[in-house]
Steps between C-alpha positions, in 0.01 A plus 500: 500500500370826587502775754381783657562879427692687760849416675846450333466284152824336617358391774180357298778319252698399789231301710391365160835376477488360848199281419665393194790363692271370776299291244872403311647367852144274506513370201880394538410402865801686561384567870866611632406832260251593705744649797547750169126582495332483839595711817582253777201660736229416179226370549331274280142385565375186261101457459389236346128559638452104505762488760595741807728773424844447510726786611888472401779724592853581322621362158566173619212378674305603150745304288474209721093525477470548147779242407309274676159602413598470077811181554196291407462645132768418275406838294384766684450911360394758678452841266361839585162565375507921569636661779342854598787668678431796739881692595531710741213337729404700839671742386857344565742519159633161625235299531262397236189263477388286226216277371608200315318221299706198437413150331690148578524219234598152664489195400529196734848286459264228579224384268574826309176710557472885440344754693519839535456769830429883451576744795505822668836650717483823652839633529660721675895574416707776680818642307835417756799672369387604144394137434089359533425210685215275607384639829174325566277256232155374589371238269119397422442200266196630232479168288661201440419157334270279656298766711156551391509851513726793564615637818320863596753807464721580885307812676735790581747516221556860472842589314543822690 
């Protein structure tokens, strides 16, 4: 993964660690861990762009969403891709923004078939008494298998 110049190089290692556990906690579907992770007032907005968006809010309405959305794979992997991570964003020492690429491998308990999804979140964490946390996610599909094409970049992603 890498980051952006500027800000507290903790910080930089300590997000990175937060996306580490985030994608760990996934990947276990281990969706209890997420109180750990997300503040109770985060927002999480899902966008499929086939679909509506979907917004979510606290750590257990997203563990309920994406235990449901993957229960229908019987492997499932989600894995950071890069994450370009902006401390210090707005000039506030707790908060920080992020840009992260992800990829999902699934395949289908049923029948068996692979497919894979690639992805944008836009993150924004705030540090709560020394420790960084999920504050806000938006994600925007890009690709995934079957779609004839790719999905065109979210406007207005600015890290600052």
């Amino acid at each position: 993964m890498t980051g952006d110049a500027g800000g507290d190089g903790g910080d930089w290692v300590a997000i990175q660690r937060l996306l580490a556990r985030y994608v760990d906690v996934v990947n276990r579907r281990d969706w209890p861990e997420l109180g750990e992770l997300f503040r109770p007032e985060a927002q999480v907005v899902v966008d499929r762009v086939t679909d509506e968006p979907i917004t979510l809010t606290g750590p257990a309405q997203v563990g309920r969403f994406i235990g449901d959305a993957i229960e229908r794979f019987g492997f499932f992997e989600v894995a950071v891709l890069n994450a370009r991570i902006h401390p210090g964003a707005g000039d506030d020492a707790d908060r920080a923004r992020a840009r992260v690429f992800i990829t999902e491998i699934r395949q289908d308990r049923q029948g068996g078939a692979w497919s894979h999804t690639y992805g944008v979140y836009h993150d924004t964490y705030r540090r709560v008494d020394g420790s960084w946390w999920f504050a806000d996610r938006a994600y925007q599909s890009l690709a995934r298998t079957g779609s004839d094409t790719g999905f065109a970049f979210p406007a207005g992603t600015d890290l600052g």
